[in-house]
C-alpha positions as CSV (number, residue, x, y, z in Angstrom):
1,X,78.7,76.6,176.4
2,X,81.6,76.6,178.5
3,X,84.3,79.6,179.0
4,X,87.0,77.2,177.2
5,X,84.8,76.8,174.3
6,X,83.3,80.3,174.3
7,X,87.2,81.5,174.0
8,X,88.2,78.8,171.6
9,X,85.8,80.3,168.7
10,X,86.7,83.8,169.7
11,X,90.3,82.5,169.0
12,X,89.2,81.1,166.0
13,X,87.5,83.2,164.5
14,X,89.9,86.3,165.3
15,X,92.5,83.9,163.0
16,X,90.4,83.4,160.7
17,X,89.5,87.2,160.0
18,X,93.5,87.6,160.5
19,X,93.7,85.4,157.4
20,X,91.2,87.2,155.5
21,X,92.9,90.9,156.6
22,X,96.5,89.4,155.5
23,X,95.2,88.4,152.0
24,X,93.3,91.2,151.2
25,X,96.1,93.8,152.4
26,X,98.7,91.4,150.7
27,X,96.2,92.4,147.2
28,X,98.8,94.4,145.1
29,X,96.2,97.3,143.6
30,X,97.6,98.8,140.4
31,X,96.6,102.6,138.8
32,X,95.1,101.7,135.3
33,X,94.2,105.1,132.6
34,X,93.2,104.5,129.1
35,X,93.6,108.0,128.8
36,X,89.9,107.7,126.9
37,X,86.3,108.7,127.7
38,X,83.9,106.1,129.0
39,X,82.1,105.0,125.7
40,X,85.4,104.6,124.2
41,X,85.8,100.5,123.5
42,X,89.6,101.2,124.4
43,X,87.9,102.3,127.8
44,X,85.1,99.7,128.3
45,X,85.6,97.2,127.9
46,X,89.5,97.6,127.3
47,X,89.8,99.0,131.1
48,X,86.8,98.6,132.5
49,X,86.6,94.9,132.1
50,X,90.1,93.8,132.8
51,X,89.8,96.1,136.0
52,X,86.9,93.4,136.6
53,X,89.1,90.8,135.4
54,X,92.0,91.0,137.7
55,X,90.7,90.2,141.4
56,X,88.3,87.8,139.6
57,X,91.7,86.0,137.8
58,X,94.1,86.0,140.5
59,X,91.5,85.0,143.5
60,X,92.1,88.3,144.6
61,X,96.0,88.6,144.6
62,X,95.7,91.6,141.8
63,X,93.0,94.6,141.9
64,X,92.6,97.7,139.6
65,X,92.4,101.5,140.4
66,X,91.3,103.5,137.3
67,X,92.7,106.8,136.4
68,X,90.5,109.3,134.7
69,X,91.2,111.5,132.1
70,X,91.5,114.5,134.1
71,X,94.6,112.8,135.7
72,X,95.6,111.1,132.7
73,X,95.2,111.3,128.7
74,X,97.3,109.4,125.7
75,X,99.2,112.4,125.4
76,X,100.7,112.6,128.4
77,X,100.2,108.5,129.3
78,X,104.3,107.8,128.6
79,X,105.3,110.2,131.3
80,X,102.4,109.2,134.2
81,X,104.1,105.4,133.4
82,X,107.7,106.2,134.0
83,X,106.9,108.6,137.1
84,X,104.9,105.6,138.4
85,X,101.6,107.6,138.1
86,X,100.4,104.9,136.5
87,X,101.5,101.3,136.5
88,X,99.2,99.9,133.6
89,X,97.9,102.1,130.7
90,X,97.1,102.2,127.1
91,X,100.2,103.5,125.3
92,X,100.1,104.4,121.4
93,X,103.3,104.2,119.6
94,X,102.9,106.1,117.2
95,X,103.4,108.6,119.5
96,X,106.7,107.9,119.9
97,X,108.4,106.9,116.3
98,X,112.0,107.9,117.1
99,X,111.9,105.2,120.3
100,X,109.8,102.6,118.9
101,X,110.5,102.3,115.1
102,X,110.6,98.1,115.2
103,X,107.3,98.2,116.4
104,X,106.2,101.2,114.5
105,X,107.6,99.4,111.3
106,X,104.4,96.8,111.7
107,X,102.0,99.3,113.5
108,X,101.7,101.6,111.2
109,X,100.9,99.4,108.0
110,X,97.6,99.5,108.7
111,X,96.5,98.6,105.4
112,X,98.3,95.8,105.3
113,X,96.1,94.6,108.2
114,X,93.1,91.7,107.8
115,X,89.7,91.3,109.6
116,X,89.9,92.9,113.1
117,X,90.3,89.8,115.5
118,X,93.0,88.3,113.0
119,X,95.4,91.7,112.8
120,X,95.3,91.9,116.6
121,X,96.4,88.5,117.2
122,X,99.3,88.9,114.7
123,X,100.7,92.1,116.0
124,X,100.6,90.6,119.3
125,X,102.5,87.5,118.3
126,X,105.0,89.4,116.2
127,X,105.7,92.0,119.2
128,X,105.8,89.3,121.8
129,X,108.9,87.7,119.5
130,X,110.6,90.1,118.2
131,X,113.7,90.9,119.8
132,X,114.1,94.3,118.5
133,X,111.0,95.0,119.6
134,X,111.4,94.1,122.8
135,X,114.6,96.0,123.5
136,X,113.2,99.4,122.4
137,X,110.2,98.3,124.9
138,X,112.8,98.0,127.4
139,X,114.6,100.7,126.9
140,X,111.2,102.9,127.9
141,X,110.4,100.9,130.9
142,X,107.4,99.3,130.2
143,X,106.7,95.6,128.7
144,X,103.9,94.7,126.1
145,X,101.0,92.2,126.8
146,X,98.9,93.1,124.0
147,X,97.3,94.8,121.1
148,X,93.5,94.5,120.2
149,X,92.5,96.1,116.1
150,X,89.9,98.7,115.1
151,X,88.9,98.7,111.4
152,X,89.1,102.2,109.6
153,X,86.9,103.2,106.6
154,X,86.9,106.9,105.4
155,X,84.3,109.6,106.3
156,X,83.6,112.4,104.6
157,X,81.8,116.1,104.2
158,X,81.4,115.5,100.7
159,X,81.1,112.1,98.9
160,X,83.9,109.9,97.8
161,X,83.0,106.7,95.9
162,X,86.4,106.5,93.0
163,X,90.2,108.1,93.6
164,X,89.2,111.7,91.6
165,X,86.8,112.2,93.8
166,X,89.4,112.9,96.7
167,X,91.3,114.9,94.4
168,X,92.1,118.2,96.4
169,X,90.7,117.2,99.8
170,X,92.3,117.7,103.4
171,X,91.8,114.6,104.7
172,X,92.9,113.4,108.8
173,X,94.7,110.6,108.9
174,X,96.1,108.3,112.4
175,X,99.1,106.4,110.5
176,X,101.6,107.4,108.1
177,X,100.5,104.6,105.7
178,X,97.5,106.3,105.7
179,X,98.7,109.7,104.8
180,X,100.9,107.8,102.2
181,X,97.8,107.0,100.7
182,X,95.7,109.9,101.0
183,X,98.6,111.6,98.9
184,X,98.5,108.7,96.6
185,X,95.0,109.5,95.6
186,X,95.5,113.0,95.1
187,X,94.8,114.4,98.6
188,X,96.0,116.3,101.5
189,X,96.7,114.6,104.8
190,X,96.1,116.2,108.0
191,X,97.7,114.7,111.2
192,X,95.6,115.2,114.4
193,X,94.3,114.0,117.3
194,X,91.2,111.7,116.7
195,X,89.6,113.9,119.4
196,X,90.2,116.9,117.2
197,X,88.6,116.1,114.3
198,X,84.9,117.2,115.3
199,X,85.9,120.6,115.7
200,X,88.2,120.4,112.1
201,X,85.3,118.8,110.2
202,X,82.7,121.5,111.5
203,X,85.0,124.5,110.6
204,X,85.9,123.3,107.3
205,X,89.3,122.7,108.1
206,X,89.7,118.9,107.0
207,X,87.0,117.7,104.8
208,X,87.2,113.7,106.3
209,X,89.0,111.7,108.3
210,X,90.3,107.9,108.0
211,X,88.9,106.3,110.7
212,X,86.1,104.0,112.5
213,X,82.8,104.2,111.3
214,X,81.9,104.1,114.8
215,X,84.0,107.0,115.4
216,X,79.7,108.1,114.5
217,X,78.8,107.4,117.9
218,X,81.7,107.8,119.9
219,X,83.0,111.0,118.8
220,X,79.9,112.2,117.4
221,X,81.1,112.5,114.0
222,X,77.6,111.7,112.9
223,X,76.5,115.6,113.4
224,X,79.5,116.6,110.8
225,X,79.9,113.9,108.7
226,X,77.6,113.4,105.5
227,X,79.2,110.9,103.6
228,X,80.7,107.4,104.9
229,X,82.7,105.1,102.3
230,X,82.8,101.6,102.7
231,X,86.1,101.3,101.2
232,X,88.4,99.2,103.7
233,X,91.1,100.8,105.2
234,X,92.9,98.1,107.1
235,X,93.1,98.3,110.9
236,X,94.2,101.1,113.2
237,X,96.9,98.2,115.3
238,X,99.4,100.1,116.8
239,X,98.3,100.3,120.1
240,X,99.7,98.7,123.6
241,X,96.9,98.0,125.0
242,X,97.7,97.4,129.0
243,X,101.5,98.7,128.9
244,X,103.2,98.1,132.2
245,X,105.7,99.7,134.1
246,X,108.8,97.4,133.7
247,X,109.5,97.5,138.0
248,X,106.2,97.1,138.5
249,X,106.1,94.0,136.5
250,X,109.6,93.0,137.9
251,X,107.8,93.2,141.4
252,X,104.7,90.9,140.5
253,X,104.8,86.9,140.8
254,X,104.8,84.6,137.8
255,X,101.0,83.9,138.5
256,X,100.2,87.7,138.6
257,X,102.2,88.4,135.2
258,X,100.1,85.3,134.1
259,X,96.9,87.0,135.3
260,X,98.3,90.6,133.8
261,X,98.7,88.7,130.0
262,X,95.4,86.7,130.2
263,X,93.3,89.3,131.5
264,X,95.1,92.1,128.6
265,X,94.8,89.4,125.8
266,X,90.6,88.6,127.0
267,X,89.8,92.7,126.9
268,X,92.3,93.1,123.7
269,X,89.7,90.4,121.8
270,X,86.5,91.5,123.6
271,X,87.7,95.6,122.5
272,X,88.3,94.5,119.2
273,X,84.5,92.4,119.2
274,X,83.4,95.8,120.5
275,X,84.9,97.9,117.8
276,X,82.9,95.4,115.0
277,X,79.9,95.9,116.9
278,X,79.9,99.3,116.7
279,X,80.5,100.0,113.5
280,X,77.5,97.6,112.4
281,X,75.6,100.4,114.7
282,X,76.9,103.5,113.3
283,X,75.6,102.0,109.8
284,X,72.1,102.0,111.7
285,X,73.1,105.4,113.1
286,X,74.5,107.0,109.4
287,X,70.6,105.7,107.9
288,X,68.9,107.4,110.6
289,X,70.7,110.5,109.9
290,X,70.9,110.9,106.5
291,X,74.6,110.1,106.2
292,X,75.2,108.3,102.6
293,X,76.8,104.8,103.2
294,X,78.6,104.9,99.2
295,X,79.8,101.6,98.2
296,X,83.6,102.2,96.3
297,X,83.7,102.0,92.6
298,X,86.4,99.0,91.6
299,X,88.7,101.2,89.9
300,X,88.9,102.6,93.8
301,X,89.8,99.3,95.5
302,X,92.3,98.2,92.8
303,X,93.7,101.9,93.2
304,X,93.8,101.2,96.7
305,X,95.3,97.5,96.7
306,X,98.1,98.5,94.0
307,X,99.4,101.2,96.8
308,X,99.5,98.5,99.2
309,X,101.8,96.1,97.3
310,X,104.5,99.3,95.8
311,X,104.1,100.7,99.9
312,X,106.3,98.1,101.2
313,X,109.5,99.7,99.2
314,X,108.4,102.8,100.4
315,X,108.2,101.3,103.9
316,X,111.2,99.2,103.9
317,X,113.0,103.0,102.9
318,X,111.6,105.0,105.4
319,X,112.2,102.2,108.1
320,X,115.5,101.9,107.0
321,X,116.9,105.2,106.6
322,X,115.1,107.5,108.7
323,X,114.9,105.3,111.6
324,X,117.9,102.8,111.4
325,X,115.7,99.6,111.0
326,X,117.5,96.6,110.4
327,X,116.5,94.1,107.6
328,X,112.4,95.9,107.4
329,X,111.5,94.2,104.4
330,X,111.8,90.0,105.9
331,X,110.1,91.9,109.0
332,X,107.3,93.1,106.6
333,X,107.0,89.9,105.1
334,X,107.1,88.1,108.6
335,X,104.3,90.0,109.8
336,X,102.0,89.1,106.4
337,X,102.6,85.6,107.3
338,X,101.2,86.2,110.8
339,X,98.4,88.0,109.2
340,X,97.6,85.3,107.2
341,X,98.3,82.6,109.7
342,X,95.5,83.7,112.1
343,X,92.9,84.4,109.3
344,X,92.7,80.9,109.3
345,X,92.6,80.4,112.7
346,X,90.3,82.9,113.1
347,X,88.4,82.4,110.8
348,X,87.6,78.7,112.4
349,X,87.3,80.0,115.7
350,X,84.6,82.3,113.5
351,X,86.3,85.0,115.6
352,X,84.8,84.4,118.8
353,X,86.6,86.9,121.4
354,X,87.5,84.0,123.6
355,X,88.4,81.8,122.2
356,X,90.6,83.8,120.1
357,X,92.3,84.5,123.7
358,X,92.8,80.9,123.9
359,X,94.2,80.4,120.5
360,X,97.1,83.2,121.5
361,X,97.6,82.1,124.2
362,X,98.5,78.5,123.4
363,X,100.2,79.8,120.1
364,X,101.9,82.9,122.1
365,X,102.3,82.7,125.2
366,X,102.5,79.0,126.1
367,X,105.9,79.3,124.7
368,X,107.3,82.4,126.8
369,X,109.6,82.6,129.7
370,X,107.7,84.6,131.9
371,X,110.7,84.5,134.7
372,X,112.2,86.1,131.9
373,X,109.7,88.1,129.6
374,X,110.0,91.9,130.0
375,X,113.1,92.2,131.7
């Protein structure tokens, strides 16, 4: 080998690895917190895998720091996104229902909700296009790619199978539908933390909690509770699932906000797959511990649908006065069409994770401006 061509490959391949250096330091990496422990699904797969998902979608433009808890937590999530702590991160409105009540009008009818995959895809299409929506969005600095659905049952220290037998209890509740109900059926509702209810169950405080069955395994409720009823409880859906920081998105290409929305709606359906999955185990789980899995007597589901249909008013009052909402009811009624809409798409894509994501995104997104989304 001559000099010339000994220096030629030198050359070469110094450009080549110039190439390589430039693309991977041109790699925007963006802080991700769920604000949740690790066998949390709105951790893994929720973070996890979309922290996967992001070199892997945008042939390596996009990569993914995670944030742990320690650093980060729902509570405190809205403030580590404005001060740019955190750029992407799982923000709960409910938190927030002065700032967000146009979302909040939607989120928190969680009984009102359908089968998991369907409910997620709805809230995601009716937040995605509704204008009031988006402008309270805006006005906190972050834009919305996403919400995935967890389905709520109602666990107990002692057993509940009809409406007197809540009579008098102290029950936790996530939503104020929820509580709406619980003092419908003659109970006391208790807002806290999901987190906190281990400790209120053990001490007596509450006596249940309206929540995941699989709350079992990933909160160990299954060393508290005795009693699980099967009763269906909607969906908890008011959740942003990978909210991001309005200038970092304002800084990102149109094929990274691309990458940000496919890679959020993916994890949103694969989290919500996740969710169904573990409450199937926690029914394994209750069975091994002697936890009574009480089937609801009819009277107790009627009781429970006739709530739902007088709610709206109730709703539509609330929304209205308290919170300045504009025209709640046709917004109600909007969001049951959605509902109902993907049932039947879900229902023929027999819920499959993926290609549920496909489904929204030709139905949602395929329509959206993203020079223009978010901003």
């Amino acid at each position: 080998m001559t000099m010339r061509k000994s220096f030629r490959r030198v050359a070469l391949a110094a450009t080549l690895m110039g190439a390589i250096f430039s693309q991977t330091s041109l790699a925007q990496q963006l802080r991700l917190a769920s604000g949740l422990p690790p066998m949390q699904p709105a951790h893994n797969p929720l973070y996890t895998e979309f922290q996967t998902m992001l070199p892997e979608m945008s042939d390596g433009r996009l990569k993914g720091q995670l944030v742990g808890m320690e650093v980060v937590n729902l509570a405190n999530m809205r403030t580590a996104i404005s001060s740019g702590l955190v750029q992407v991160g799982l923000f709960l409105p409910a938190y927030f229902p002065a700032d967000l009540p146009n979302f909040n009008l939607v989120g928190d009818l969680s009984l009102m909700g359908g089968t998991p995959h369907a409910t997620a895809a709805a809230i995601t299409e009716y937040i995605v296009t509704c204008a009031d929506c988006q402008a309270e969005l805006n006005a906190l600095g972050i834009v919305y790619t996403g919400s995935h659905a967890n389905p709520y049952n109602l666990l107990t220290t002692k057993p509940v199978a009809a409406e007197a037998d809540l009579r008098g209890m102290r029950i936790r509740v996530a939503t104020p539908q929820h509580a709406r109900w619980v003092e419908a059926m003659g109970a006391t509702p208790v807002s806290m933390a999901t987190g906190e209810a281990f400790e209120a169950l053990s001490q007596g405080i509450i006596e249940g909690t309206v929540t995941s069955l699989s709350d079992l395994i990933s909160f160990n409720l299954q060393d508290v509770i005795k009693h699980a009823t099967l009763i269906e409880m909607g969906t908890f859906h008011s959740l942003i699932d990978h909210a991001v920081r309005r200038d970092t998105w304002n800084s990102m290409s149109l094929d990274n906000r691309s990458t940000i929305i496919k890679a959020s709606n993916t994890t949103s359906m694969l989290t919500t797959s996740r969710w169904v999955e573990m409450a199937e185990q926690s029914k394994q789980i209750a069975t091994q511990k002697s936890i009574d899995l009480l089937e609801p007597a009819e009277s107790f589901i009627q009781a429970t649908a006739d709530f739902v249909i007088a709610d709206v008013d109730t709703a539509v009052t609330l929304a209205e006065t308290r919170f300045g909402v504009t025209g709640a009811k046709a917004k109600i009624e909007h969001f049951q069409a959605l509902v109902a809409k993907w049932e039947t798409i879900a229902e023929s894509l027999e819920h499959d994770p993926i290609l549920m994501q496909d489904a929204i995104q030709r139905e949602v997104w395929d329509s959206q401006d993203l020079s223009q989304y978010g901003l």
